[in-house]
N, C-alpha and C positions, 0 to 999 in steps of 0.2 A: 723575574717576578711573575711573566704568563706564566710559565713551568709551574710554579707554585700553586699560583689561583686555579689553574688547570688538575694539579693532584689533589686540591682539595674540594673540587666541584666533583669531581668523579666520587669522590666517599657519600657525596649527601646522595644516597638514592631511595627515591622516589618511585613509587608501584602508581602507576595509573591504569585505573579500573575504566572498566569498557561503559562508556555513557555517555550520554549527550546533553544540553544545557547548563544552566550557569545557574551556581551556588547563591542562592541568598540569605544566607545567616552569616559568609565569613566576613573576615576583617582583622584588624589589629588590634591585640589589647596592651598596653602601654606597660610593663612592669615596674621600671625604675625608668625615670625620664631624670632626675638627678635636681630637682628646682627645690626639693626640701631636705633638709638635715636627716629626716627618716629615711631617705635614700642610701646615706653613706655605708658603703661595706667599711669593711676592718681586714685588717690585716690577718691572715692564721697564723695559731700560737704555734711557737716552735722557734729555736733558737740559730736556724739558720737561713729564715726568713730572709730578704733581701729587699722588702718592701723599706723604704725610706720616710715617705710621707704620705697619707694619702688627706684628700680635702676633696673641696667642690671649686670648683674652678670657671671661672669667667673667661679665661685664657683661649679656651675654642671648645666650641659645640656645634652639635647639629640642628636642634631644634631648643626651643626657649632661650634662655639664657646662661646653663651652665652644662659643666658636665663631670663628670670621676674621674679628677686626677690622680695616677698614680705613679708617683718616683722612686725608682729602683735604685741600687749599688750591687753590680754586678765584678767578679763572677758568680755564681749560682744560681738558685730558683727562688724565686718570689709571687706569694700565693695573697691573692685577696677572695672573699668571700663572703656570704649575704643570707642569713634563714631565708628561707623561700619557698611557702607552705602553698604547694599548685599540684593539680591534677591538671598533668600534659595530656591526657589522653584526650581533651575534650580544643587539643591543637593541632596545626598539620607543622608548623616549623617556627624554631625560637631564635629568634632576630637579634644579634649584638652589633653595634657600629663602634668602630675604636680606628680613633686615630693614631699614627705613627710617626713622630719626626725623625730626624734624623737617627734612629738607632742602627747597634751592631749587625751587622750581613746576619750573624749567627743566632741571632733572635728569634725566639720562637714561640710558641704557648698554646696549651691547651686549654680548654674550657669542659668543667666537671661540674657533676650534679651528683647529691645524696639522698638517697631515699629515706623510707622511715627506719629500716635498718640500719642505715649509715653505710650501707653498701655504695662502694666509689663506682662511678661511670664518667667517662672522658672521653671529648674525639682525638681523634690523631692529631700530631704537629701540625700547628698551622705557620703559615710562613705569612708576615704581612709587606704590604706597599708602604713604601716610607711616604712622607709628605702628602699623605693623602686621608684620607675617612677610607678604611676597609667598612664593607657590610657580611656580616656571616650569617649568615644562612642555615640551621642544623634542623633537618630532618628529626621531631622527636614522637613520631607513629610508634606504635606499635612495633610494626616490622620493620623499624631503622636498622640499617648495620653499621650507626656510625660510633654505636656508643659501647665504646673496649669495657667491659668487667677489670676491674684492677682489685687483684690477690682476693679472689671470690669468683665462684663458678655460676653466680648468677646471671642468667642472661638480661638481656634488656627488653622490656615483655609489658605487659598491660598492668600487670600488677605493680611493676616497677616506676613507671611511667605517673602513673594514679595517687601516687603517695611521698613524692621530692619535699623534702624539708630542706635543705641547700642548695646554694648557686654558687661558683666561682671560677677563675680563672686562675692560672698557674703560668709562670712565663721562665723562659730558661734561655741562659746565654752565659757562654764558656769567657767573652773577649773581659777585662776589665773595664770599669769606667760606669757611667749616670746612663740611665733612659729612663724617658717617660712615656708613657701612654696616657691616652684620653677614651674614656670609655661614657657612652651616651645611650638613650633611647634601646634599652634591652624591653625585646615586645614577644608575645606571641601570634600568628597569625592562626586566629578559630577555625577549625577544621567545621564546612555547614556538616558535617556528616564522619566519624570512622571511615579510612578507603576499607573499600569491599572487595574482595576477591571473587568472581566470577566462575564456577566451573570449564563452562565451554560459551562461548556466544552462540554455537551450532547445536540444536537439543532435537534429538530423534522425536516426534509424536510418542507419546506414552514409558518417555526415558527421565530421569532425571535432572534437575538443572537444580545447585546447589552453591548458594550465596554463602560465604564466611566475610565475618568483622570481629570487630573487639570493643566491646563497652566498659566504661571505669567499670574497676572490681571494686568498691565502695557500694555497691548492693548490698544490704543485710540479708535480702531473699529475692535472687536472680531469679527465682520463678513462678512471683507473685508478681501477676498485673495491675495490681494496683499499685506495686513499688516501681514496677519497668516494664512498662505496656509497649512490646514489639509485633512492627503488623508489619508486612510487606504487600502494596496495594501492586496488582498486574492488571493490565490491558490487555485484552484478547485482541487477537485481528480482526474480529468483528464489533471492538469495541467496550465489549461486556466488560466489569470490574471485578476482577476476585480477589479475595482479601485473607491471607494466609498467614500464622500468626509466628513469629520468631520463636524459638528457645534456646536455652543454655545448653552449651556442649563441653565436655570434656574425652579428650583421646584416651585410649587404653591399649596397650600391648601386652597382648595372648600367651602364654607360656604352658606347657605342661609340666607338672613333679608329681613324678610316683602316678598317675594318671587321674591328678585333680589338677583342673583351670585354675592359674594363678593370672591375676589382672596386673599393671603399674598402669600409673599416670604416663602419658606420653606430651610434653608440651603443656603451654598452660590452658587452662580453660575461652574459649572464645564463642561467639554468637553464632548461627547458622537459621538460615530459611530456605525450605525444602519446595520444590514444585514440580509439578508434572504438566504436561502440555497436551492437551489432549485434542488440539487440529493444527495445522499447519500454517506460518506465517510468520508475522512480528510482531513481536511481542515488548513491552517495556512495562520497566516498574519501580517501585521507589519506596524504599523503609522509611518506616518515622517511626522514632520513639519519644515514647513522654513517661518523663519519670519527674522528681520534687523541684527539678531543675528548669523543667518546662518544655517542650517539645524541639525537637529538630529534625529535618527530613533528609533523605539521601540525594545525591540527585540522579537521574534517570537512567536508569539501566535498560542497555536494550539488550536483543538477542532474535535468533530465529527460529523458528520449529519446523524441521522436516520432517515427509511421508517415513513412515516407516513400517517395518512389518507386525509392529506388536498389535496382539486385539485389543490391547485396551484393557477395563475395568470391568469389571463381575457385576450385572445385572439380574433382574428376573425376567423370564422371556418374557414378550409384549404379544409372542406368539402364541405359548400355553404355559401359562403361568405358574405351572407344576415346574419347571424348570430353570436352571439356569442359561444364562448366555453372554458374551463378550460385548464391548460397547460395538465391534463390527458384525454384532450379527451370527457370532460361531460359538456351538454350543459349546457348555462345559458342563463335564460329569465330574463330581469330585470322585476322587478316588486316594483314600490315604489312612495314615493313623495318629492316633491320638497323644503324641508326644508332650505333654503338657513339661514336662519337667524332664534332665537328664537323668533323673535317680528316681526310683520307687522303690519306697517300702513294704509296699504289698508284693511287687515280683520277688523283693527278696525275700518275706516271709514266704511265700508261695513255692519259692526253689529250698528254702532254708538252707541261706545260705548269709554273710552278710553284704549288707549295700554296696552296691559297685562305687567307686569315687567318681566323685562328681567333674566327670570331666566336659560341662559346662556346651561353649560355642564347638567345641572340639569333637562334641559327640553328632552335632547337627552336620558339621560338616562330611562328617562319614556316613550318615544316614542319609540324607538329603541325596546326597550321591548315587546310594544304591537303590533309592528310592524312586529316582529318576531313571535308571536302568531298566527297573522292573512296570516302567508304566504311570507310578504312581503322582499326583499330582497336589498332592492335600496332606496338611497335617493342622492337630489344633494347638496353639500354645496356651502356656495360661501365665499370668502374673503374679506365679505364686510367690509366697511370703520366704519358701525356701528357695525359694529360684531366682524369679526375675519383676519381685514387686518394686513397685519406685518408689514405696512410702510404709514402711515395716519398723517395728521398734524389735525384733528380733536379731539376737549378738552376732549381725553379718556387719564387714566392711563396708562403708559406704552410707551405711543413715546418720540421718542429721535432724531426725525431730519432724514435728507434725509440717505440713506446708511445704517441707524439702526434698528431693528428689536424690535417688539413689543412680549417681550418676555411672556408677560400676556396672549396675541393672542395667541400664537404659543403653548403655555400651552394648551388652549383651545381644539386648535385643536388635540393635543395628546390626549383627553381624549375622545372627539367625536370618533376619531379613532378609541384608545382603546375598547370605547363601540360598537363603529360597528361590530371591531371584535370575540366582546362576544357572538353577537346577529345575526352573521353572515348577516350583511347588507355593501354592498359593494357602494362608494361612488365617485360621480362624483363630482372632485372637480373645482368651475370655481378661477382662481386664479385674474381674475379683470374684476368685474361689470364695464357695458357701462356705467353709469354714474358719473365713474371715468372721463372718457375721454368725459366729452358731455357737451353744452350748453344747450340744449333744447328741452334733455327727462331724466329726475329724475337728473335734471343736478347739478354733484356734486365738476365741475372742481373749480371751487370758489372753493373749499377749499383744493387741492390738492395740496400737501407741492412741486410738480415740479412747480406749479405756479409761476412766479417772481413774481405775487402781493401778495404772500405768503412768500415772499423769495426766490424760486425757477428759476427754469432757462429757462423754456420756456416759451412764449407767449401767444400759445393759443395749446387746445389739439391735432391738426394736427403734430403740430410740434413732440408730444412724439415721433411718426412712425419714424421719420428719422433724430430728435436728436442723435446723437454719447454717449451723457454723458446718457441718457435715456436708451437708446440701451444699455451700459453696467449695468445701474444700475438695467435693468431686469433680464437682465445673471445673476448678480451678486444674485439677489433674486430669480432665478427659480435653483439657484445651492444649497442654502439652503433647498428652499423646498425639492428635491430630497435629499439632504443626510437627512433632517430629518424625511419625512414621503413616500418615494420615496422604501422604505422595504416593505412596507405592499402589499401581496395580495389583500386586499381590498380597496385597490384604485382602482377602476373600470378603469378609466380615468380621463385626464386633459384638460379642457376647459380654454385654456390663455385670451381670450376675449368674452364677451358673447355679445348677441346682436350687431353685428359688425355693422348694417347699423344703427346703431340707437349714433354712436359715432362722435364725431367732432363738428363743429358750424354749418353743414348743412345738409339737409334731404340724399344728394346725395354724402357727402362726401367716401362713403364704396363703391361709384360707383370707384371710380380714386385706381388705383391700389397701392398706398402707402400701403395701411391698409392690403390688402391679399399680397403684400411681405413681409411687417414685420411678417405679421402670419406665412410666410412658412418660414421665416429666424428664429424665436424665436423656431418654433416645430420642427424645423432641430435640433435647437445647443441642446433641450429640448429633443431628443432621444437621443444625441450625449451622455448625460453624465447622463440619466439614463439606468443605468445596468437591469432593471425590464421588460425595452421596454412597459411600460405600454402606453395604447390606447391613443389617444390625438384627440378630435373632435375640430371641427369650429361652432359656432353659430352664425345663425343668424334667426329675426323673422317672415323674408319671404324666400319664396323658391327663392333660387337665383343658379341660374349654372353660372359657372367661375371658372378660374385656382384655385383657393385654393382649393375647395372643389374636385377637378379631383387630386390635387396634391397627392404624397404617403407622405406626411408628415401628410394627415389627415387623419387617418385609421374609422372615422364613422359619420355619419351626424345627428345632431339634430336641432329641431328648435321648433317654438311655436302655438298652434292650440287654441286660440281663436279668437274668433266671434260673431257677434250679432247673439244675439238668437233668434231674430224677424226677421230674412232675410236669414239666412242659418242654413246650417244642418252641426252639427260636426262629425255623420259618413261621410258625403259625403267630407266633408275635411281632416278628414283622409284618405279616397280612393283618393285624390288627392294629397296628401302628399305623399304617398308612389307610387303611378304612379309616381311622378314627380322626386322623389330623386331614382327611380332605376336605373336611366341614370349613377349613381355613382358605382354601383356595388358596395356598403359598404353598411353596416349594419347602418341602421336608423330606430329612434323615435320620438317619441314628449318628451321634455325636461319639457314642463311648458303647462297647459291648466288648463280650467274650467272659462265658461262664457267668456264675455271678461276680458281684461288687469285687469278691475275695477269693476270685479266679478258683478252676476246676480243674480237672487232672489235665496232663499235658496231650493225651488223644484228644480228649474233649473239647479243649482248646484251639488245636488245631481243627478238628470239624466242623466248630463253630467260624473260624475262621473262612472255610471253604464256604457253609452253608449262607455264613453272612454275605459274604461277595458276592455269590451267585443268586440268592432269591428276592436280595435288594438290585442287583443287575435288572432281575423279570418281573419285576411291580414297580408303579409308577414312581417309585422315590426316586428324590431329586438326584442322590450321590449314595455312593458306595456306604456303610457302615464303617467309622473309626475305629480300628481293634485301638484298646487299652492297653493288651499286653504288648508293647512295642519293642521290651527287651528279650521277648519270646522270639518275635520276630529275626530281630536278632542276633539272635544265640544261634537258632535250629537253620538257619538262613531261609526261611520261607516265604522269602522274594519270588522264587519262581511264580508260586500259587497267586500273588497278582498280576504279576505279567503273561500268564495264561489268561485269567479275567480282560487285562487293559489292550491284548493284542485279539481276542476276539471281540472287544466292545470299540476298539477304533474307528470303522466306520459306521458304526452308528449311531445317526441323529434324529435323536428321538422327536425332535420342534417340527423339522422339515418333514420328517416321513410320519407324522401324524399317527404314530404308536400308541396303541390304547391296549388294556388288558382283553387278552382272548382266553376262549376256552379251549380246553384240550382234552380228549376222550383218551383214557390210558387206562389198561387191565387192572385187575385187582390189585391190592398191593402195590400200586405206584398212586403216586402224587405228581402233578407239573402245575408250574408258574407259566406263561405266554404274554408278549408284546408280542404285536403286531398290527399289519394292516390287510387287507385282501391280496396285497400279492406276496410282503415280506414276512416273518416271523423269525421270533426268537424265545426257545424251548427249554427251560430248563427241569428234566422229570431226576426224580429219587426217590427212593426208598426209604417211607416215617420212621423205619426203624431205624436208622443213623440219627436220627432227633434225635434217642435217649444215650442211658451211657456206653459209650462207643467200644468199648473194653469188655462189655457183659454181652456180647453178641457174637456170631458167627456170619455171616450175611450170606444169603443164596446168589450165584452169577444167575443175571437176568439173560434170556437169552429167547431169539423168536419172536420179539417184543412188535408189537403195533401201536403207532398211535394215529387220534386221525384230529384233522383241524379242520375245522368248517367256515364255511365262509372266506375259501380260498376260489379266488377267478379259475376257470380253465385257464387250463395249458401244462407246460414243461418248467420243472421247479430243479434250480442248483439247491446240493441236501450239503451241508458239511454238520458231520460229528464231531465232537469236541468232550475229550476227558478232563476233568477238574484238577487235576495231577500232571498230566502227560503234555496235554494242550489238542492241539488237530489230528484227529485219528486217522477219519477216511471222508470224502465226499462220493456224492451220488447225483444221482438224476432221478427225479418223479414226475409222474404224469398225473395233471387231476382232469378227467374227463368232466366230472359234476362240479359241486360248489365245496364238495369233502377231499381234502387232499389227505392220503394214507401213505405213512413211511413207517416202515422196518428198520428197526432200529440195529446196530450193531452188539452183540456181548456187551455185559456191563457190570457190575457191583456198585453199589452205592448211588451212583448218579451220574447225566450224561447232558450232554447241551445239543441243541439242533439248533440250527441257522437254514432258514429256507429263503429261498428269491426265486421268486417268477423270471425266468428267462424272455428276453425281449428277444 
């Protein structure tokens, strides 16, 4: 009989989660105790039952005064059984006591549950102790392996668990002849908490630590806190309390056909809370959830957070506030492009060609890669409605109506992430394209599930700003996004609306101040409940000054730099762009450029591309310009042209070395940009005529050229030239006797970069 109680001790296993102190909500809850006639099971129909008699019996029990007798005639199987309307999930293990007299060696039986589908689950053979009270013990979590699927491929899962309409027992014996059993005190023992899974107990500074569980699937809307309000409260090692909010997760496995992303579900749906550690120590913490049922807490999870080499989170410097910087203190220059989506219909009108298939996580992961190659560090995504919104009435897989989240999407975007983070590229995320909210630019309000001609509940898109039901139902969705991807470092920033003037039913509606109070009321409550204080801009696609962008709820400004290419110049628009938004004293760039809206010829584009990099390199903007055309990119493979930018911009830091706009004395017919300081500098001169179109020109080789920079110390200067194409030509040596330093420039067409350093 050890042998036995020993192979059936080994089936119940038990996950114990890393924590410390003692549960107070569990306990036993009593299911059948057998002291009333509503207790009695019955017999299952079937005509080869073997059940004899069953009653209540005074004969022997464990606690009260009766218990469930059952008289078999054996050979075969004899099954008793009980409705039994429970949701196990809210237990850790279901308790049966049966006693044993004298029955056959060969005696055996299993114990089975039916869910709402009538799907059978059963442990293995159990073997009992004769002359004694057995207690069984069964694991019914979540993650039990004790309970066999019989002739059904269902596993045993939360869903399962959540929804048993039957209980019984099954007993089997080959020998002939009578036995009885007594059967008493069937209980569940309350779980105070779902066990938790743990990532690691050991979490680098600025790395990830990711909590899984599983809550009944009897939510009507797992991601509505007011139906199931998930927090996970942490302890810093200085004590401080941060408060990070749970959400609903579902798996997905990636495939390619034909070279479109196809998604499946992977496993069933379960809970997750996300965190990041941003100093080193111990750390503990503890879920509660409260839903109709009333609250229960988890109990105390610890873990520890060590040094590591990451910087941290993207700040504004505290040094020159034009700039960006790491939570250690290390600058960062964005440099990247504007990826919002895998597919554009504008590149493919533009190539005339048609839309490439949308091959989804699959295209980031190729690009991200070469992007990282090439230097680059930055891309923007957006949450579009054909991409990666989490709340769309548009005929994709995965919606479910106003309030519910596109958990297909939201996959998505964990796995962009993920790759950002491999490839260290950091991401401006905008969380709703203008032509969510627009009539009459890429106008997409037709289909937007708040529509009432959709179903929905407003009118037209003005009203979203100052709808009450709208108003919460964003709260309610920028509180997911933050607990789901509100951890990462590389979240650069968050963009709630992009293109602000270009929303509503009229060109002027961004004029009337609805739209910049919703913005400062949504980035208020959108600091309020991320713990990470990650950056949060405004866009729009002209320069506009007014209260949002003055506000402190918007820590940086971006907006959009095209233009005909037949009429202006995109350096002299970036010199205006950054003239115009220093009035803000926050750190701004260009979000989206190249050509106009509805792109230009393919030189053009490419030149724009060179001219963006390099003249936003030599004016004080914070970060590089976002090209647009990303599938230009590529196609043509024009990676090189920013890893000639990112390998000359590497060492330097604009915070430390107190870089300010210089001037620069250059011949007729040139133009230069200048940062510097009195002993460094960095030059970039060209030719205006490459401003226009780039195909209707011949261009002169400059050659003989001088230029001269004032307000350089004496001494001995390292000179390196640098082509925009090639990358490092030649270095030199110059002497400045006065306060004017004069370099000769090498040959050149188009344009040419100087790097000067005072030699120590």
């Amino acid at each position: 009989m050890k042998t036995g109680r020993k192979l059936f001790f080994s089936l119940l296993v038990i996950y114990l989660a890393a924590h410390s102190g003692n549960c107070q909500t569990s306990g036993q809850v009593s299911f059948f105790s057998f002291e009333s006639t509503s207790d009695l099971w019955v017999a299952s129909p079937g005509e080869n039952n073997r059940v004899k008699k069953l009653r209540l019996s005074q004969e022997r029990f464990l606690e009260g005064n009766q218990s469930l007798e059952i008289q078999m005639d054996f050979p075969g199987e004899a099954t008793v059984e009980k409705s039994f309307y429970r949701d196990l999930t809210r237990y850790r293990y279901l308790t049966f006591n049966i006693y044993a007299g004298q029955i056959p060696d060969d005696l055996k039986l299993v114990i089975f549950l039916q869910d709402s589908e009538w799907l059978w689950y059963q442990t293995p053979l159990i073997t009992l102790q004769k002359n004694r009270w057995n207690k069984l013990t069964l694991n019914v979590q979540p993650d039990s392996t004790i309970w066999e699927n019989i002739n059904h491929s269902q596993p045993w899962s939360t869903k399962t668990a959540s929804s048993i309409k039957k209980i019984g027992l099954k007993v089997f014996c080959n020998t002939p002849g009578d036995a009885t059993l007594w059967v008493d005190e069937i209980s569940g023992q309350l779980a105070c908490f779902p066990e938790v899974v743990i990532s690691r107990t050991q979490v680098p500074v600025y790395e990830k630590l990711e909590i899984t569980f599983h809550l009944p699937e009897n939510y009507s809307n797992p991601f509505s806190p007011e139906e199931v309000n998930v927090e996970c409260y942490f302890t810093t090692p200085d004590g401080k309390e941060i408060v990070v909010p749970g959400f609903y997760y579902q798996e997905y496995e990636a495939g390619l056909s034909d070279g479109q992303e196809t998604l499946a579900p992977s496993g069933y749906p379960c809970w997750k809370v996300r965190f990041t550690p941003e100093k080193s120590g111990q750390y503990r913490c503890r879920i509660r959830v409260r839903d109709k049922s009333g609250e229960k807490e988890s109990q105390k999870i610890s873990f520890l957070a060590v040094e590591s080499q990451k910087p941290g989170f993207i700040r504004v410097s505290q040094i020159d506030r034009r700039y960006f910087q790491f939570s250690n203190g290390q600058w960062f220059y964005p440099v990247g492009l504007n990826i919002r989506s895998p597919t554009d219909t504008r590149y493919a009108a533009l190539r005339r060609r048609p839309m490439e298939p949308d091959s989804g996580t699959f295209y980031y992961e190729k690009t991200f890669k070469q992007m990282k190659e090439s230097g680059q560090n930055f891309a923007e995504i957006w949450l579009a409605n054909w991409f990666a919104a989490l709340e769309w009435i548009e005929n994709r897989p995965g919606y479910r109506g106003i309030g519910f989240y596109n958990l297909r999407h939201a996959w998505k975007l964990d796995r962009i992430l993920q790759l950002a983070e491999a490839n260290s590229i950091y991401l401006q995320i905008v969380i709703i394209n203008h032509g969510q909210l627009s009539t009459y630019c890429d106008e997409e309000w037709h289909y937007h599930p708040y529509n009432e001609k959709n179903g929905g509940f407003l009118k037209s898109p003005e009203d979203f700003f100052t709808d009450q039901q709208a108003e919460k139902l964003t709260r309610q969705k920028l509180r997911y996004i933050v607990a789901r991807w509100g951890y990462s470092p590389n979240i650069f920033g968050w963009i709630l609306l992009n293109e602000i003037n270009l929303t509503g039913s009229s060109r002027d509606f961004y004029l009337k101040p609805v739209a910049a109070a919703w913005y400062r009321k949504m980035a208020s409550y959108l600091k309020e409940i991320d713990p990470y204080r990650h950056l949060i801009s405004a866009h729009y696609t002209i320069l506009v000054d007014n209260d949002l962008l003055r506000s402190p709820e918007i820590d940086y400004v971006v907006t959009n730099a095209y233009y005909d290419v037949g009429r202006n110049s995109l350096v002299g628009m970036l010199e205006n762009i950054y003239q115009f938004n220093s009035r803000f004293e926050k750190p701004g760039f260009v979000s989206e450029f190249g050509g106009t809206p509805w792109g230009a010829s393919e030189q053009n584009l490419i030149r724009d591309l060179v001219a963006g990099l390099w003249a936003s390199f030599h004016l004080p903007l914070a970060g590089a310009p976002a090209f647009w055309w990303h599938r230009l990119v590529q196609e043509l493979n024009l990676y090189p042209l920013y890893r000639i930018l990112t390998t000359y911009a590497a060492d330097f830091d604009r915070v430390k070395s107190d870089f300010q706009v210089q001037p620069v004395v250059t011949p007729a017919g040139l133009k230069a940009l200048a940062l510097g300081n009195s002993s460094t500098a960095s030059v970039w001169i060209y030719d205006p005529a490459v401003m226009r179109k780039i195909q209707d020109f011949t261009f002169p080789e400059w050659s003989r050229v001088k230029i001269s920079l004032p307000n350089k110390k004496p001494g001995r200067y390292q000179v390196e030239f640098w082509s925009m194409e090639k990358g490092l030509l030649e270095t030199a040596d110059a002497q400045n006797e006065g306060t004017e330093l004069i370099i000769q420039l090498p040959s050149f067409r188009h344009w040419i970069a100087v790097r000067v350093k005072a030699q120590s």
